[in-house]
One Martini backbone bead per residue (centre of mass of N, CA, C, O) as a GRO file, in nm:
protein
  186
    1UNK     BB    1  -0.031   0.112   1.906
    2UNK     BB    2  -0.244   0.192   2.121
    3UNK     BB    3  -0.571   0.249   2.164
    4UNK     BB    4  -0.539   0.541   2.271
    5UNK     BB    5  -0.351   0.621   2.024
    6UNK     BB    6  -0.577   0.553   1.800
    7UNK     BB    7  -0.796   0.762   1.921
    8UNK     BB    8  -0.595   1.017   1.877
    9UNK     BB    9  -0.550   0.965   1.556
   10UNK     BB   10  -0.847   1.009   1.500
   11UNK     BB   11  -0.866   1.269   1.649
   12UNK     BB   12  -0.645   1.416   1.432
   13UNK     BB   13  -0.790   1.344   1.173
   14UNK     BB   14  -1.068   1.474   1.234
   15UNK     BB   15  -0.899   1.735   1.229
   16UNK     BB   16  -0.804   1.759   0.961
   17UNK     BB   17  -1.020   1.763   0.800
   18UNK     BB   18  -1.161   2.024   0.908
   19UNK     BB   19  -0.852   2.199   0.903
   20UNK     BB   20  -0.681   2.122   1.116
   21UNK     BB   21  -0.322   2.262   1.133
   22UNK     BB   22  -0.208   2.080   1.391
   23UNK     BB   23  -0.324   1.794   1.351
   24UNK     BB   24  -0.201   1.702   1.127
   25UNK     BB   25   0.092   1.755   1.213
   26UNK     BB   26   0.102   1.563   1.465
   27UNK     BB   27   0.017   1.321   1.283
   28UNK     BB   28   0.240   1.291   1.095
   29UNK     BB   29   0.464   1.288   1.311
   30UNK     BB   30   0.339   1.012   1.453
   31UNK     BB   31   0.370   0.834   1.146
   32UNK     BB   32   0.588   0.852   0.997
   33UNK     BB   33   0.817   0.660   1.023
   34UNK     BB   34   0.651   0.407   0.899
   35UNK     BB   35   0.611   0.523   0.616
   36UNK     BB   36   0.868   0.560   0.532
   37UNK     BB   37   0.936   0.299   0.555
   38UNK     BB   38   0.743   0.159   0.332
   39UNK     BB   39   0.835   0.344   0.105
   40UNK     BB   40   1.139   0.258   0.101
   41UNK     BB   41   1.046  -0.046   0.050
   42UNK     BB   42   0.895   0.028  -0.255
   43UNK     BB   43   1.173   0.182  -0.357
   44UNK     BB   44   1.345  -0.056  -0.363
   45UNK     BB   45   1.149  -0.212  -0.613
   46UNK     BB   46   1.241  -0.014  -0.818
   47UNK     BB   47   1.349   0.211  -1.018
   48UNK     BB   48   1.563   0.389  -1.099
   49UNK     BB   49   1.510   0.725  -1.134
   50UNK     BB   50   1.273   0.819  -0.996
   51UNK     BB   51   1.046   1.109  -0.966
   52UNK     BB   52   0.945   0.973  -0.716
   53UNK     BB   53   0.947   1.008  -0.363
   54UNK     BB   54   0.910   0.875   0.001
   55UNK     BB   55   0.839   1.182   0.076
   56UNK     BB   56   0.575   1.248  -0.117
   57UNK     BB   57   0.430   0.951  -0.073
   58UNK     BB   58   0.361   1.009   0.216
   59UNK     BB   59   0.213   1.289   0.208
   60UNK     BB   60  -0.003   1.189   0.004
   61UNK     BB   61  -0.106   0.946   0.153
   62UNK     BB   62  -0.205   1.150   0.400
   63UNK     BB   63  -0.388   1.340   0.263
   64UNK     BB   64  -0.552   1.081   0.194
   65UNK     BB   65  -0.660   1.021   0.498
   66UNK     BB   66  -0.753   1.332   0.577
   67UNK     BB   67  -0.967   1.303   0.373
   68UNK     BB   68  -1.131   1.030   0.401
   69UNK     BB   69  -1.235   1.029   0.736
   70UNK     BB   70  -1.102   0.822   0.937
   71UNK     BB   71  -1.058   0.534   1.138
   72UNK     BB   72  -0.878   0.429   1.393
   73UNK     BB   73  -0.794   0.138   1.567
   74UNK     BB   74  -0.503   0.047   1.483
   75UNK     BB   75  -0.197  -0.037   1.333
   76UNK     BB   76  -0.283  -0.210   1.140
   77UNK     BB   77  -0.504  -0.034   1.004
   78UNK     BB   78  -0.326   0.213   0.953
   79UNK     BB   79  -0.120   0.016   0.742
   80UNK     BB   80  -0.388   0.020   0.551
   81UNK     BB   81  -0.464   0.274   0.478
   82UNK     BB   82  -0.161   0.326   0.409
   83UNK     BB   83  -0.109   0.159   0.205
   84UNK     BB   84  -0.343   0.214  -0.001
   85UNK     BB   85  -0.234   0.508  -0.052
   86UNK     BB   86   0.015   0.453  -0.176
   87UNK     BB   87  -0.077   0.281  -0.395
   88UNK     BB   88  -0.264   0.492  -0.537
   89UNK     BB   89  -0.054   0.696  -0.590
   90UNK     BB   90   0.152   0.508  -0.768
   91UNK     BB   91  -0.077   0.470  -1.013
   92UNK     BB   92  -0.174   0.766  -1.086
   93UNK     BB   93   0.127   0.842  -1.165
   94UNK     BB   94   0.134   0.592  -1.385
   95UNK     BB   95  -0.086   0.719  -1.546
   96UNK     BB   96  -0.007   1.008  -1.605
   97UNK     BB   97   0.296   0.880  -1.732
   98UNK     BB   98   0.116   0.732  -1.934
   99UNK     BB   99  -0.069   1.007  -2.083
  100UNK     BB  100   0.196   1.134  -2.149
  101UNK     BB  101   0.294   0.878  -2.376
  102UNK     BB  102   0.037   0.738  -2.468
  103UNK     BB  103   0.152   0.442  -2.412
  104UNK     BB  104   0.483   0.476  -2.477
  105UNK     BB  105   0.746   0.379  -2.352
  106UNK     BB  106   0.718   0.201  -2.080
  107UNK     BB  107   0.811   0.155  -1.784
  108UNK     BB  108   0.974  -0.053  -1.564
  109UNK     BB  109   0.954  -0.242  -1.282
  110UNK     BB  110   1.015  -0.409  -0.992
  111UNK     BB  111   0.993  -0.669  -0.744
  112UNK     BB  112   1.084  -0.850  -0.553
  113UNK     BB  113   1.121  -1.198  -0.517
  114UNK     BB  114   0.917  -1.272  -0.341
  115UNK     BB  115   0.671  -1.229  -0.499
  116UNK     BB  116   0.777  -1.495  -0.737
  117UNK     BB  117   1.078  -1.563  -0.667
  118UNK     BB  118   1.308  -1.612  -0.792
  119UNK     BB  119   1.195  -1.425  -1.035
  120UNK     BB  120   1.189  -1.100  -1.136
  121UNK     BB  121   0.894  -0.900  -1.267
  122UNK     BB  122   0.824  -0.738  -1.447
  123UNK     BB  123   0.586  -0.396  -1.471
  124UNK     BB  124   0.310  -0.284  -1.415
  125UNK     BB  125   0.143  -0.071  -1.182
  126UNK     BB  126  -0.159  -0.058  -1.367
  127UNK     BB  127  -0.191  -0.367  -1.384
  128UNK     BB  128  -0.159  -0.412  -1.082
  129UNK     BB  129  -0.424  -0.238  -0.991
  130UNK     BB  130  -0.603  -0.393  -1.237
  131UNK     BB  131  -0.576  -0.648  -1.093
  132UNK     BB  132  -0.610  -0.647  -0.791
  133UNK     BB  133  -0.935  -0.584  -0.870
  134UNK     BB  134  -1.048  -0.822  -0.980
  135UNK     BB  135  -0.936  -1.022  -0.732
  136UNK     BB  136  -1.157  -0.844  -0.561
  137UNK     BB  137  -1.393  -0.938  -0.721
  138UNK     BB  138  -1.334  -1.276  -0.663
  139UNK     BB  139  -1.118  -1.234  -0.384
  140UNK     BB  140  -1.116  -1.038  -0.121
  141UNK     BB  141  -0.889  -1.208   0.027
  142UNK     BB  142  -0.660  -1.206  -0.171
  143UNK     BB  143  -0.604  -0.914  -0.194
  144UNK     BB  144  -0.531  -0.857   0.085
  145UNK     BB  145  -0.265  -1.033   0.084
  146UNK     BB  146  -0.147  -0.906  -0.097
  147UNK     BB  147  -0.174  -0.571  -0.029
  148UNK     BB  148   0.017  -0.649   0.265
  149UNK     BB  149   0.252  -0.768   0.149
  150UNK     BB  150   0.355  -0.570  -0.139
  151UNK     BB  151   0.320  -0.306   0.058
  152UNK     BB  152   0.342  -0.304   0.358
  153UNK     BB  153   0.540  -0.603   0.442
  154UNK     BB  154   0.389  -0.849   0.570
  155UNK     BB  155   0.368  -1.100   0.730
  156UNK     BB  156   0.175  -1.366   0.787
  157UNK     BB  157   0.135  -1.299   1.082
  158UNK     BB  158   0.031  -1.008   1.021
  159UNK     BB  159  -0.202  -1.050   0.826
  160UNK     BB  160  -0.352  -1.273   1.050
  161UNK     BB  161  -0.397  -1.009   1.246
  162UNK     BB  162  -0.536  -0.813   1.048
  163UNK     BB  163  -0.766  -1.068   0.920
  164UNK     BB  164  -0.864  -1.294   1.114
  165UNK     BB  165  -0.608  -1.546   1.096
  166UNK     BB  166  -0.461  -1.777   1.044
  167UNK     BB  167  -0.160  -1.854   0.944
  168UNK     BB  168  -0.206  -2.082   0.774
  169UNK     BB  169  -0.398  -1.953   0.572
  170UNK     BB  170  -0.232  -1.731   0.450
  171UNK     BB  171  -0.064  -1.971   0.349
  172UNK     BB  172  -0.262  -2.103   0.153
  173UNK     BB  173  -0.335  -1.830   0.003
  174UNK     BB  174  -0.131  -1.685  -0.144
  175UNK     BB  175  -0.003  -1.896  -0.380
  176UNK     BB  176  -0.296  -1.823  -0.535
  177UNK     BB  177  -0.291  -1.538  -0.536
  178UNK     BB  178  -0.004  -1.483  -0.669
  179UNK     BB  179  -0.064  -1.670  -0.932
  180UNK     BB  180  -0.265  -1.537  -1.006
  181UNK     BB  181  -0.137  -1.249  -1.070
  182UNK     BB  182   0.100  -1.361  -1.264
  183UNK     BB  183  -0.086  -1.406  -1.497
  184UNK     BB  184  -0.199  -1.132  -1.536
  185UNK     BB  185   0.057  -0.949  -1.559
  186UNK     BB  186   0.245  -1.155  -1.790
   0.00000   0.00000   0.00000
């Protein structure tokens, strides 16, 4: 997306915020496909017959960012506000089906085993969104590269371009954060 496009992407979920449904849908048009790969990547480290599919998660994640009134600067920018948008739809989910079932016979998840090494473990999501909360109040540089790595799905050098960051730097925080986190949640 260049400068210009992220300009008028700005200005089409600002018109879509104020409820022009014209603007929406272009703004939508213009970005599906790269959520919908996201999302598709989302699921594929679900279970499952999950009940949730990764075009409910684009259309609700995209509706949380033309309510939020965001700004978009460029393709990274807009790939963490679509990450982070899919992030809480995800949990708020998961939380509604743990108080579906009251806390009973929750369902696990796995994500694919890049994130924790040979061991794929599974987890719960809701567990997970509020390590990654803790994480970011202990050290918000480690949270955001924890959700772009296993949200977004974005490599080292994606990332340290995301967050102003030497390719290096990402690489020695990961680990670390990656760590903290699989203690978290396991």
């Amino acid at each position: 997306m260049s400068d210009e496009s992220a300009v008028d992407l700005t200005l089409l979920l600002q018109r879509a915020a104020d409820g022009d449904a014209d603007s929406r849908a272009q703004a939508l048009e213009r970005v599906y496909g790269e959520l919908h790969a996201v999302a598709e990547g989302l699921f594929a480290r679900e279970r499952k017959g999950h009940t949730l599919q990764p075009t409910v998660l684009v259309h609700d994640a995209f509706m949380r960012l033309v309510a939020s009134d965001c700004s978009v600067s460029n393709k990274q920018h807009f790939m963490v506000l679509a990450t982070r948008a899919m992030r809480r739809v995800l949990t708020d989910y998961a939380r509604r089906k743990r108080a579906e079932r009251r806390g009973g016979g929750l369902e696990r998840v796995t994500f694919h085993e890049g994130m924790v090494g040979p061991q794929a473990v599974g987890f719960d999501p809701v567990l997970l969104d509020d390590a990654l909360t803790r994480l970011g109040e202990l050290n918000e540089r480690h949270a955001k590269i924890v959700e772009l790595k296993l949200f977004a799905g974005l490599e080292h050098a994606e990332v340290a371009e995301v967050m102003g960051l030497s390719v290096r730097s990402v690489e020695s925080h990961w680990p670390m954060a990656r760590a903290w986190l699989l203690k978290e949640i396991c």
